[in-house]
C-alpha positions in Angstrom: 29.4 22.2 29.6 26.8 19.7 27.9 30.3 18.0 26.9 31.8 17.2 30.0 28.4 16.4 31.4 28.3 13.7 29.0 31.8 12.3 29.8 31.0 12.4 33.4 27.9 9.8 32.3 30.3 8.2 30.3 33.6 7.3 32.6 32.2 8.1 35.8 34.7 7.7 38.6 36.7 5.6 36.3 40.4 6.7 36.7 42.0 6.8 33.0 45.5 7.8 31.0 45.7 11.6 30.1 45.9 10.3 26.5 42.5 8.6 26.9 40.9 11.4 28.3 42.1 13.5 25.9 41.1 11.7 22.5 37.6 11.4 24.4 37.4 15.5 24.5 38.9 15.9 21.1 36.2 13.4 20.0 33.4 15.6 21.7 34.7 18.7 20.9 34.8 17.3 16.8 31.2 17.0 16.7 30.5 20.1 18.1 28.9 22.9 16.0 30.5 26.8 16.7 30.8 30.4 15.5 34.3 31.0 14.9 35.4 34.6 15.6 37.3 36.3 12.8 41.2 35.5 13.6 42.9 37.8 10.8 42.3 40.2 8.3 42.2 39.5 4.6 40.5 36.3 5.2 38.3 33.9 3.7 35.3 33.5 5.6 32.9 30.7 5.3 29.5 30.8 6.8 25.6 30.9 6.3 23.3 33.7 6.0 22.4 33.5 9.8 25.1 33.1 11.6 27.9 35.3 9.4 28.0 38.9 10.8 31.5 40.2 8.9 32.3 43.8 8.0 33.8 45.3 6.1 33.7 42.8 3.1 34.6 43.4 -0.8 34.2 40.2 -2.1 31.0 37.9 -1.4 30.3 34.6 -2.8 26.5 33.2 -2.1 26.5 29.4 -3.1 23.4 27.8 -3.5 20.6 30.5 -4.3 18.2 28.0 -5.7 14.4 27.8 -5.2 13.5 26.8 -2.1 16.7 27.0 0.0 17.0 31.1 -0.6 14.7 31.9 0.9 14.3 29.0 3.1 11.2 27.0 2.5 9.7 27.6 5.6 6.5 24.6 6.7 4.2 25.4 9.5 4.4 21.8 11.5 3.8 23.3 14.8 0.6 22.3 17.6 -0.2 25.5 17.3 -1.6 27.8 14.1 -0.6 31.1 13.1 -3.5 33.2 14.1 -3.0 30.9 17.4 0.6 32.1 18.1 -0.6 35.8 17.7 -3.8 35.9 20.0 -1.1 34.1 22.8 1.5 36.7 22.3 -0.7 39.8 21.9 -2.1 37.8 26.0 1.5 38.5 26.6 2.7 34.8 26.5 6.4 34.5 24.8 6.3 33.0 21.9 8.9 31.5 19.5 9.5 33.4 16.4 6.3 32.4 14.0 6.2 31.7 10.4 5.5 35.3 9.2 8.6 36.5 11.3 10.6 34.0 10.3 9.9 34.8 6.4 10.8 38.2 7.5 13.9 37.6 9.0 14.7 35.1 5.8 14.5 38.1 4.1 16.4 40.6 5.8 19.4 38.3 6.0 19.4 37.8 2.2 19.3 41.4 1.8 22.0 41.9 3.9 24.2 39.1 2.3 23.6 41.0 -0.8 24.4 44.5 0.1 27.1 43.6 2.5 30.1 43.5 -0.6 32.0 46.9 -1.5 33.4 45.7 -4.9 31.9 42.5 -5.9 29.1 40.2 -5.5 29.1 36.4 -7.3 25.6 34.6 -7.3 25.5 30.7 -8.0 23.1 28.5 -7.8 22.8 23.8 -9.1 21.0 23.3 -12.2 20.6 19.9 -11.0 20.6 17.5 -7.7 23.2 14.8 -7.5 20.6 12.5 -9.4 20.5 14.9 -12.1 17.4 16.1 -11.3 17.2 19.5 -12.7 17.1 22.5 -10.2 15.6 25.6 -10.7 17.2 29.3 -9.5 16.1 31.6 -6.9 13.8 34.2 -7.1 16.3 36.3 -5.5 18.5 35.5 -8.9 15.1 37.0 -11.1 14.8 40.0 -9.1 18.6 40.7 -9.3 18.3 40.0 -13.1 15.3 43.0 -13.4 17.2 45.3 -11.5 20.4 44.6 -13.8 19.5 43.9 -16.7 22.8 43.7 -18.6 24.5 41.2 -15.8 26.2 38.3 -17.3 25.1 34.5 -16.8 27.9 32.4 -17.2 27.3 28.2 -16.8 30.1 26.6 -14.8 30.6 22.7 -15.7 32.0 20.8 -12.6 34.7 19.3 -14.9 35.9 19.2 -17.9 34.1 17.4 -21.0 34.8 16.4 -24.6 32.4 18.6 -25.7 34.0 21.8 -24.9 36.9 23.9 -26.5 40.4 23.6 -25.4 40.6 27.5 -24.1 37.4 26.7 -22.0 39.3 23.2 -20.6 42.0 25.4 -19.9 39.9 27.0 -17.0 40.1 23.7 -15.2 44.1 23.7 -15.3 44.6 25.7 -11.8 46.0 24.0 -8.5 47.7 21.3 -8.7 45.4 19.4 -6.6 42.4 19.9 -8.5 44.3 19.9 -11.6 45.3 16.2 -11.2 41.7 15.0 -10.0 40.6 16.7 -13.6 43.6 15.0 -15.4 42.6 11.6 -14.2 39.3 11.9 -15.4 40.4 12.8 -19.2 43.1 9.8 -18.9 39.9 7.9 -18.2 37.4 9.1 -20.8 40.7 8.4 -23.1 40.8 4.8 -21.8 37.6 4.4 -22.5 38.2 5.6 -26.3 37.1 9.0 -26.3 39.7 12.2 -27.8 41.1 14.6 -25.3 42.9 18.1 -25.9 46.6 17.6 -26.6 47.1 20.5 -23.6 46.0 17.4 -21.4 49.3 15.5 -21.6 51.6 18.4 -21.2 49.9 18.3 -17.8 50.7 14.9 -17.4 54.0 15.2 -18.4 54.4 18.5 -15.8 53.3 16.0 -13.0 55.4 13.4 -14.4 59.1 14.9 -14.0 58.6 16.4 -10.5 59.3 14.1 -8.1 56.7 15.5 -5.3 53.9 14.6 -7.6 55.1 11.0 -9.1 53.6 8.9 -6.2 50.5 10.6 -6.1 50.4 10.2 -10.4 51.5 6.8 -9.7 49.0 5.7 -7.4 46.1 7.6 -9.2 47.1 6.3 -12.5 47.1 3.1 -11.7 43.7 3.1 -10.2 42.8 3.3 -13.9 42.9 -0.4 -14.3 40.9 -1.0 -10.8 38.0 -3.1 -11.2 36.9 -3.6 -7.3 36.2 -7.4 -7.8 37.1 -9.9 -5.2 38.2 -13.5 -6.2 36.0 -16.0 -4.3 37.3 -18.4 -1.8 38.5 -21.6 -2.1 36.3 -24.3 -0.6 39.0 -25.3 1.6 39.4 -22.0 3.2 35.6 -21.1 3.1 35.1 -24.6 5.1 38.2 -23.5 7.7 36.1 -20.3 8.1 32.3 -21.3 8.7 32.6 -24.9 9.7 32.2 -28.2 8.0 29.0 -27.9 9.5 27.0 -24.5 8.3 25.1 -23.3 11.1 22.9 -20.0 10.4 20.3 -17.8 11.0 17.7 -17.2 8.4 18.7 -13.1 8.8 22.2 -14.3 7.9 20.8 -16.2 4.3 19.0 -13.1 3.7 22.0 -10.8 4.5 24.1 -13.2 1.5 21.0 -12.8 -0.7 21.3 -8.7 -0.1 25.1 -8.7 -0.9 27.6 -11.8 0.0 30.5 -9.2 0.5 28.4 -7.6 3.8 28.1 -11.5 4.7 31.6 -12.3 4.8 32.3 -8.5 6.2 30.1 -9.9 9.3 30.3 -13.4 8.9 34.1 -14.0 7.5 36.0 -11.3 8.7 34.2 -10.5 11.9 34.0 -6.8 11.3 31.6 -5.0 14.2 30.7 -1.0 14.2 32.0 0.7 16.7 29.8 1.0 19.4 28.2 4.6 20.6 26.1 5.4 22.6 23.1 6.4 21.5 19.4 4.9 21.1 18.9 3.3 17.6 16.4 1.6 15.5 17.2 -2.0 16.4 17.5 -1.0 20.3 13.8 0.0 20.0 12.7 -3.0 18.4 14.3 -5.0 20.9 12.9 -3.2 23.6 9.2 -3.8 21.9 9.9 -7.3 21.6 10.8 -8.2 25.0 8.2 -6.1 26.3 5.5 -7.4 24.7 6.8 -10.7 25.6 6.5 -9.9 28.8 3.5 -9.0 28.9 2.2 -12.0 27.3 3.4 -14.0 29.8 2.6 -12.4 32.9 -0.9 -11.5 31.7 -1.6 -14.6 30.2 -5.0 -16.0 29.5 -6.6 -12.5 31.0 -4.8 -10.3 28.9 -8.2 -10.5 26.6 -10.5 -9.4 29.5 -7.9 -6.7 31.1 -9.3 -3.0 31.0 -7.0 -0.9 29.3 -6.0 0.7 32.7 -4.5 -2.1 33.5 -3.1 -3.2 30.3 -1.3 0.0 30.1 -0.2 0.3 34.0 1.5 -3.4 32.7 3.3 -2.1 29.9 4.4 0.8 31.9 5.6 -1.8 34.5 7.1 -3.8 31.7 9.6 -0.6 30.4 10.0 0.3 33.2 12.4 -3.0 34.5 13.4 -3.4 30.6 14.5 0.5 30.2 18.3 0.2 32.9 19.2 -2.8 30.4 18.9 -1.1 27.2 22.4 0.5 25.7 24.0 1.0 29.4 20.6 2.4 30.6 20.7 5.5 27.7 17.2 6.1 28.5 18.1 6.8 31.9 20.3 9.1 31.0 19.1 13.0 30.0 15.5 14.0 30.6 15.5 14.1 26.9 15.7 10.4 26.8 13.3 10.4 29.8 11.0 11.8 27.8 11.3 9.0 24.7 11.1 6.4 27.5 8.1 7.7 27.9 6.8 7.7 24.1 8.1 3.7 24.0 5.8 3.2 26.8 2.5 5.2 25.4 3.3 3.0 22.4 3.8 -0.6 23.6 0.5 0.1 26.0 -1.3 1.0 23.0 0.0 -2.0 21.0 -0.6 -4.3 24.1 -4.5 -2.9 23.9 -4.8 -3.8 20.3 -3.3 -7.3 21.0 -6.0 -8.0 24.0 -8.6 -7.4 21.6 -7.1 -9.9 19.4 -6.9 -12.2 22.6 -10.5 -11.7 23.2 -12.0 -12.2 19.8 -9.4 -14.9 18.4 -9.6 -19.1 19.8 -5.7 -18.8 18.7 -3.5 -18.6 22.2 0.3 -17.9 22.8 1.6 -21.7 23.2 5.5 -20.3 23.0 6.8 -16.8 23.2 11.0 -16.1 22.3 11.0 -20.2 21.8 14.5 -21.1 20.0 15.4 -24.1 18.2 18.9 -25.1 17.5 21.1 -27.1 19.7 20.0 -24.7 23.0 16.7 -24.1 22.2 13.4 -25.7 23.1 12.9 -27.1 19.2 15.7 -29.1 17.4 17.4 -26.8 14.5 15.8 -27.1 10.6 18.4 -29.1 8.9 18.8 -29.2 5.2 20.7 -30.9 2.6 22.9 -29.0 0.5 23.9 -29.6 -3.0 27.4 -31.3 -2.3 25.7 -33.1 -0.1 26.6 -31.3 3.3 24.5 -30.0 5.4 23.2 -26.7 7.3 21.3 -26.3 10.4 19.1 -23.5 10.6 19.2 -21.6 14.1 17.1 -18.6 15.4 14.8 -17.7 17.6 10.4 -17.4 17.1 8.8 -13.7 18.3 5.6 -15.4 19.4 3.6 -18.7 18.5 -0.1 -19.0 18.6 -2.0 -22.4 18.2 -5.7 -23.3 18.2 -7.1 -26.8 18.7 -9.2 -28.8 16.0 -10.5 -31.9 15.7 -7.6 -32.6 13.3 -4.6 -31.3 15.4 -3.3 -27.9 15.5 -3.8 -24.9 13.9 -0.1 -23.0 14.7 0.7 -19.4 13.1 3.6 -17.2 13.9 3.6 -13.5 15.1 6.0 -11.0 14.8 6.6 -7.9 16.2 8.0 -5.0 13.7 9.1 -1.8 14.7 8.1 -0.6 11.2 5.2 -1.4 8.8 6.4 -4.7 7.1 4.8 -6.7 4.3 5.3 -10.3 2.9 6.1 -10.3 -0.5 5.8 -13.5 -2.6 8.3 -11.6 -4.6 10.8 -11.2 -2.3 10.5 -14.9 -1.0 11.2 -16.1 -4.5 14.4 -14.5 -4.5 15.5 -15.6 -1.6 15.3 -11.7 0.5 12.2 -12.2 2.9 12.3 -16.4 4.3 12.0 -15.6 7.9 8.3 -15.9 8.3 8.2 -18.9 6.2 11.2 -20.8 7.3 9.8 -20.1 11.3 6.6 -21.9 10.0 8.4 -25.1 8.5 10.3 -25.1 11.6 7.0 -25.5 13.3 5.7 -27.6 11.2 8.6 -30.0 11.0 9.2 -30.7 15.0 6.1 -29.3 16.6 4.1 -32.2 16.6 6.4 -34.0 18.4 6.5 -30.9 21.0 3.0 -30.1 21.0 2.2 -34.2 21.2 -0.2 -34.1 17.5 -0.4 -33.4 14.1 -0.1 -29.2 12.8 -0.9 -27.4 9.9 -0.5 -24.0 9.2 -2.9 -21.1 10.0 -0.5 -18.1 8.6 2.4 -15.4 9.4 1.3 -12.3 10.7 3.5 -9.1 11.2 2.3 -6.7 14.2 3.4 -3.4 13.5 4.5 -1.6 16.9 3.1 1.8 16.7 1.1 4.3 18.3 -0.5 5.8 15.7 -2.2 9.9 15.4 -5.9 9.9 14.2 -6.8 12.8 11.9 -9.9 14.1 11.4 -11.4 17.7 10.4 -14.5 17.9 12.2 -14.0 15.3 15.2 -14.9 11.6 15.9 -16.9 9.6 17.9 -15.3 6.7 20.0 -17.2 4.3 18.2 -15.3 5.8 15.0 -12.2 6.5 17.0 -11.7 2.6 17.8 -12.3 1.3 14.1 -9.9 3.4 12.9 -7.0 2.3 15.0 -7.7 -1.3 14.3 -7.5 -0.2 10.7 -4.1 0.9 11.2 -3.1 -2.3 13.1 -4.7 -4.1 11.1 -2.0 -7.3 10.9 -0.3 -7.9 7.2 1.0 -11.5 6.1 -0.9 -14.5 4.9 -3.4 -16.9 6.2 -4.7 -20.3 5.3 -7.6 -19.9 2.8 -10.1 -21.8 5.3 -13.3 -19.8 6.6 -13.3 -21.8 9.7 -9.5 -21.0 10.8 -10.0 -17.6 9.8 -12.9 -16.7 11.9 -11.2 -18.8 15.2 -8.7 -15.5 14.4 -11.3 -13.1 14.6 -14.6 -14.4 16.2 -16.6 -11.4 15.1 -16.1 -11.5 11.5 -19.4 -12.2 10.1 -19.2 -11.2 6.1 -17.0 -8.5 4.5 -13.4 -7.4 5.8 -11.8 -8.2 8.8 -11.3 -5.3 11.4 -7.9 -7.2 12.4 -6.9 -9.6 9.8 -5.7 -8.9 6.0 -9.1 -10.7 4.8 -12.7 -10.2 3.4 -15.4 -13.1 3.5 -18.1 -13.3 0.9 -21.2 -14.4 1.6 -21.0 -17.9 0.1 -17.7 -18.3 2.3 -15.5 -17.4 -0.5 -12.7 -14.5 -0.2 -12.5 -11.4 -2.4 -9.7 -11.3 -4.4 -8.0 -8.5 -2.1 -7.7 -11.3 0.7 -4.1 -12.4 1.7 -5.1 -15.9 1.8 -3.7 -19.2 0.2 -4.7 -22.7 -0.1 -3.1 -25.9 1.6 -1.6 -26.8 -1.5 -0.3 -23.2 -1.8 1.5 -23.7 1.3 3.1 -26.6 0.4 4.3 -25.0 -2.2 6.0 -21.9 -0.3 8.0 -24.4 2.0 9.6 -26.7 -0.1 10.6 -23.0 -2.6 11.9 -21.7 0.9 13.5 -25.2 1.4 15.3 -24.6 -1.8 16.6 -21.2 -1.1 18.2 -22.1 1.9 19.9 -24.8 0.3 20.6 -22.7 -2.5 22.0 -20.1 -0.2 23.9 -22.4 1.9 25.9 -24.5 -1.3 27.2 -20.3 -2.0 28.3 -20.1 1.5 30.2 -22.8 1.5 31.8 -22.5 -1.6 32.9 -19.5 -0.7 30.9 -17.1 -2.6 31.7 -13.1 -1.5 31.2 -11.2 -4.4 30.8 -7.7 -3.9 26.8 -7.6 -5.7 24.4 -6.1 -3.9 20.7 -6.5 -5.1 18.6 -3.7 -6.1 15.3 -3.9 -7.0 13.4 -1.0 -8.4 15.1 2.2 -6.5 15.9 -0.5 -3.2 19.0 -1.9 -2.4 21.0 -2.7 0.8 23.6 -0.2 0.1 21.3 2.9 1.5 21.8 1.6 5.0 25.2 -1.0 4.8 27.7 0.3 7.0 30.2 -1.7 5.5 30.6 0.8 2.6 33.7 2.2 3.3 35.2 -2.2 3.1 33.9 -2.7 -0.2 34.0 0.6 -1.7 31.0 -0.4 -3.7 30.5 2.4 -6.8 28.7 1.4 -10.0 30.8 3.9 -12.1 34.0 1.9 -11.2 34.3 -0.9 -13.9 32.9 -4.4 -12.8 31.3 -2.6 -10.1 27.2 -3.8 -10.5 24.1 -4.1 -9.2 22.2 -7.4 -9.1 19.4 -6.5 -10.8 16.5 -8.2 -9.6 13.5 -8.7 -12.5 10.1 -7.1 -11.4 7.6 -10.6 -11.2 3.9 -10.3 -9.7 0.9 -12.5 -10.2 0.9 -15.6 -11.9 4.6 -15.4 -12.7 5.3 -15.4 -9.0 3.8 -18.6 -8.4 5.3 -20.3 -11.2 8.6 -19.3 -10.1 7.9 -20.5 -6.4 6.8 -23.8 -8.2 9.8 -24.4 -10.1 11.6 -24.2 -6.9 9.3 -26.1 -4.8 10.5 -29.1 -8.0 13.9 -28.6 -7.4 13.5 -29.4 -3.8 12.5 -32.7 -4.3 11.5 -34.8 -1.0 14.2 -32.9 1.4 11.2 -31.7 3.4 10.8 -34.0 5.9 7.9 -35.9 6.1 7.5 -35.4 10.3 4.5 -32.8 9.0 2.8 -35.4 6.8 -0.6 -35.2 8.9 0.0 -31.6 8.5 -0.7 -31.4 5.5 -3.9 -33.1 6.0 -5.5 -29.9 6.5 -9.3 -29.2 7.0 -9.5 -27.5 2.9 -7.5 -30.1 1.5 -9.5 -33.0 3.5 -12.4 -31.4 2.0 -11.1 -31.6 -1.6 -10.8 -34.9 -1.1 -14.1 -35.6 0.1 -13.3 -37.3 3.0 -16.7 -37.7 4.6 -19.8 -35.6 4.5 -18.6 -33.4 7.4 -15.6 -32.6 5.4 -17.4 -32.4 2.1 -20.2 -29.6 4.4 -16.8 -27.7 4.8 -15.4 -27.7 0.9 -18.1 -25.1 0.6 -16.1 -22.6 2.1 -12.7 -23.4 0.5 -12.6 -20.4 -2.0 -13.7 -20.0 -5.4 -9.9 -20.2 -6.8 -9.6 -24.1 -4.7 -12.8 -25.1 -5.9 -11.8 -24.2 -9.5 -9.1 -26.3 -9.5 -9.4 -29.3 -6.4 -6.9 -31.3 -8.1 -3.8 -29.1 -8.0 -2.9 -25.7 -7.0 -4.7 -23.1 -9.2 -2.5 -20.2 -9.3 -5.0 -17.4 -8.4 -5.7 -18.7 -4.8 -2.2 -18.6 -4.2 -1.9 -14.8 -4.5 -1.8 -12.8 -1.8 -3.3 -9.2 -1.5 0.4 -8.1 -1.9 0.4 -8.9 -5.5 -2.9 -7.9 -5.8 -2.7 -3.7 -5.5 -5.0 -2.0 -6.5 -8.1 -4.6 -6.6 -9.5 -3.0 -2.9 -7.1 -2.3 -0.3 -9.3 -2.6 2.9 -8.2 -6.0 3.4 -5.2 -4.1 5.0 -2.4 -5.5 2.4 
């Protein structure tokens, strides 16, 4: 019933083929989940402990008996507590089955999947996870071993191996299916140089003179010489398919970056998933965005000094006309989905509450909210020069812009919204995997004095992290205690300018010590602790020309037709874990030239000497538009400008004032490569 409710939802009064409608049922009824009813005798029946009720049996097989999946691993996540559950049920209130009832049932059903056989019962369980972490067996499997002492244990290898006698290889000689699979792997292991039992190509030869077999051998066989490399393009054809002129996104270079195979999937081929209807990650985040957007605008200059009644009623206003648009109004569509609307608006009020407090404390404003630039958008497109001397205009599209006025120009830093909690690491920008932040920033920097009508410098990145968190506590909280908690956990994460003065215009109440909203801490002398995401003029500097160079960089690969399948991976990350262009490349690193990009682990100093050496290979292609930018308030006072300026080097931070005449590389870490050295700075 739930089916056909959903393709009424679907189609409608849409009038459609028979075939049509019937692929749509056979796709609904494929995903469903039922208890098949016994069709025969002498069967095979496969099923779990719950839901198999089969008699009489003689042969059982249990699969799986390991620790903690027989008996189920029960957790008590529920709102309400054991002892809870049984004072409401003894009231007379029905209650779902609790944990102690559940163990209890868990129990009986393995008892009766154990006694249930007339003649035999087989017990198996993994000695180790696909990762090869070991696995340990049952309890059930120790208790069975008491009562029986004299049962046998016998280990079962998944396939044959070298190491093993040929009677014992033997076992794995049994359908011809299977058989083959097994016979392809010794053929490989022999490839490779290793000895095989003779027995092994009398198989080969049995496949070999029956016909019904020799396309299958064929075809398997020959996917012993199978590499899974792709040649790369020729210029010529990479230039036919992207343009003489490159024009691209910064999430597009750091798709290339995470494997250039997904970027020509996406890029090249044009290759799209096929759409379904359902509610996603990214639909959320797009919702938050354009919500929040919203808000900003239609609130405006009182969204500081709005109570948070009304900051929340305008939220609620806000999903409300944004909720029909998203994925063909899905959260319209059930009362389950009703009910997640709901959630998205508890948690964009709560966000929009945090942000008024920013408004209220902070001189920084909104001066452009969803603000393009490329050849539609309100800012001309970044251009840069590639190696062969083309070039490639950067496109995209800025979350929010805030700006504060000085005596020197503008202050400008960029906000963006994220769904989930997100982090910039200097790491990551130096190879090339997180340049959105920056590259919006030298955007900004490049064209927006000419929008904004004087000279910018930059104030920071900031990520807002969309959430509405749950506060913990055993014994209660007050309000007060209440509040500065949840700024702790919205507390913003990027990187600022290392300048007391623009950091307090972001949070007018910071006095000394760490910021309730900002990823810093202030010493008493004006300094920062070493735990503060903060970095000097020069520093940033620095980080645009290295992110001027990885575009380039990127760009020149592009175009000469780089689409290696090479995903990166870094520690246990890599893009693979959510591509879902695996089953194009058939990426396995067990299939020979198959790799992983292996990305070295750098952090301190070594990360700004690396962001250095690119910043050098830049040259002068950052254009010089920004050059009373760079004239910012810390680096006038290095210079000594006048004796206002020189009042202000006082508060540069210990690391500028070690070095005033180039960049010391301590003030140019961030708190993100700085773990561990105190972690209330929010980094």
């Amino acid at each position: 019933m739930e089916l056909l409710d959903q393709l009424v939802e679907l189609a409608g009064d849409e009038q459609m083929p028979p075939e049509l409608f019937a692929g749509m049922v056979e796709t609904g009824l494929e995903s469903l989940k039922l208890a098949s009813v016994p069709p025969a005798l002498d069967q095979v029946l496969v099923g779990s402990l719950d839901r198999t009720r089969s008699a009489p049996v003689r042969v059982c097989y249990v699969l799986g008996a390991n620790d903690g999946v027989m008996p189920m691993r029960i957790q008590e996540d529920g709102v309400l507590t054991e002892p809870e559950r049984e004072r409401l049920q003894a009231e007379g209130l029905a209650m779902a089955p609790g944990v102690t009832r559940r163990l209890l049932d868990e129990r009986f059903l393995i008892y009766v999947a154990l006694t249930t056989p007339s003649q035999h019962l087989w017990l198996s369980w993994s000695a180790a996870d696909e990762e090869g972490k070991s696995l340990h067996a049952s309890e059930i499997v120790r208790q069975v071993k008491r009562l029986f002492p004299g049962l046998e244990e016998r280990a079962v290898p998944g396939e044959p191996s070298p190491d093993q006698e040929s009677i014992e290889q033997l076992r794995f000689v049994s359908r011809p299916e299977r058989t083959l699979s097994h016979l392809i792997g010794q053929l490989r292991q022999w490839r490779q140089g290793a000895e095989i039992a003779p027995f092994w190509w009398d198989v080969f030869n049995w496949f070999a003179v029956r016909p019904e077999w020799q396309d299958k051998l064929q075809m398997l066989t020959s996917s012993l010489d199978y590499d899974n490399r792709v040649p790369s393009l020729s210029p010529a054809t990479a230039k036919e398919l992207y343009g003489e002129r490159l024009t691209a996104s910064v999430s597009r270079l750091e798709r290339f970056v995470s494997c250039p195979f997904q970027h020509f999937a996406i890029h090249g081929l044009r290759l799209k998933e096929r759409r379904l209807y359902r509610l996603e990650a990214p639909d959320v985040g797009q919702l938050f965005h354009a919500a929040l957007s919203r808000l900003a605008a239609d609130l405006g200059d009182r969204w500081g000094v709005t109570p948070a009644g009304g900051i929340r009623a305008a939220a609620a206003s806000a999903v409300e006309q944004l909720a029909p648009r998203l994925q063909s109004q899905i959260l319209l569509s059930s009362g389950r989905y009703r009910y997640i609307a709901r959630k998205l608006t508890e948690i964009v009020g709560q966000a929009a509450i945090i942000l008024a407090e920013h408004e209220r404390r902070a001189a920084f404003r909104p001066v452009g909210l969803e603000i393009g630039f490329g050849p539609d958008g309100t800012l001309p497109a970044l251009v840069v020069t590639m190696a062969d001397g083309r070039t490639l205009e950067l496109v995209g599209r800025i979350d929010r812009i805030d700006a504060a006025r000085t005596e020197e120009g503008w202050l400008l830093r960029v906000l963006d919204y994220k769904s989930s909690a997100t982090q910039l690491r200097l790491e990551e920008v130096a190879h090339g995997l997180s340049l959105q932040m920056l590259a919006y920033l030298d955007v900004l920097l490049t064209h927006a004095p000419a929008w904004l009508g004087g000279p910018v410098a930059p104030a920071g990145v900031l990520y807002f992290h969309v959430h509405n968190p749950l506060l913990a506590a055993s014994n209660g909280m007050s309000p007060e205690e209440a509040r500065r908690q949840l700024l702790k956990r919205f507390k913003m994460r990027g990187l600022l300018l290392a300048d007391e003065s623009a950091v307090r215009m972001m949070d007018g109440e910071l006095d000394t010590g760490y910021s309730d909203l900002l990823p810093v801490a202030i010493k008493r002398d004006g300094g920062f602790y070493s735990s503060s995401s903060v970095v000097g003029s020069e520093g940033w500097e620095v980080l645009r020309r290295s992110v001027r160079r990885s575009i380039a960089r990127i760009g020149g690969e592009i175009a000469q037709g780089e689409i290696g399948i090479a995903p990166y991976r870094a520690g246990a990350k890599t893009p693979c874990q959510y591509c879902a262009y695996k089953p194009v490349c058939q990426f396995d690193p067990l299939i020979e030239g198959n790799d992983y990009v292996k990305l070295p682990r750098v952090t301190g100093d070594e990360i700004w000497r690396l962001l250095e050496r690119q910043a050098a290979e830049s040259g002068k292609d950052v254009e010089s538009a920004p050059d009373e930018a760079a004239e910012t308030p810390a680096k006038r006072a290095e210079e000594g400008l006048s004796s206002e300026e020189h009042a202000a080097e006082k508060r540069l931070t210990a690391a500028d004032r070690a070095d005033a005449s180039g960049m010391n590389r301590e003030r140019g870490r961030s708190g993100n490569e700085r773990r561990g050295e105190g972690d209330d700075a929010g980094t």
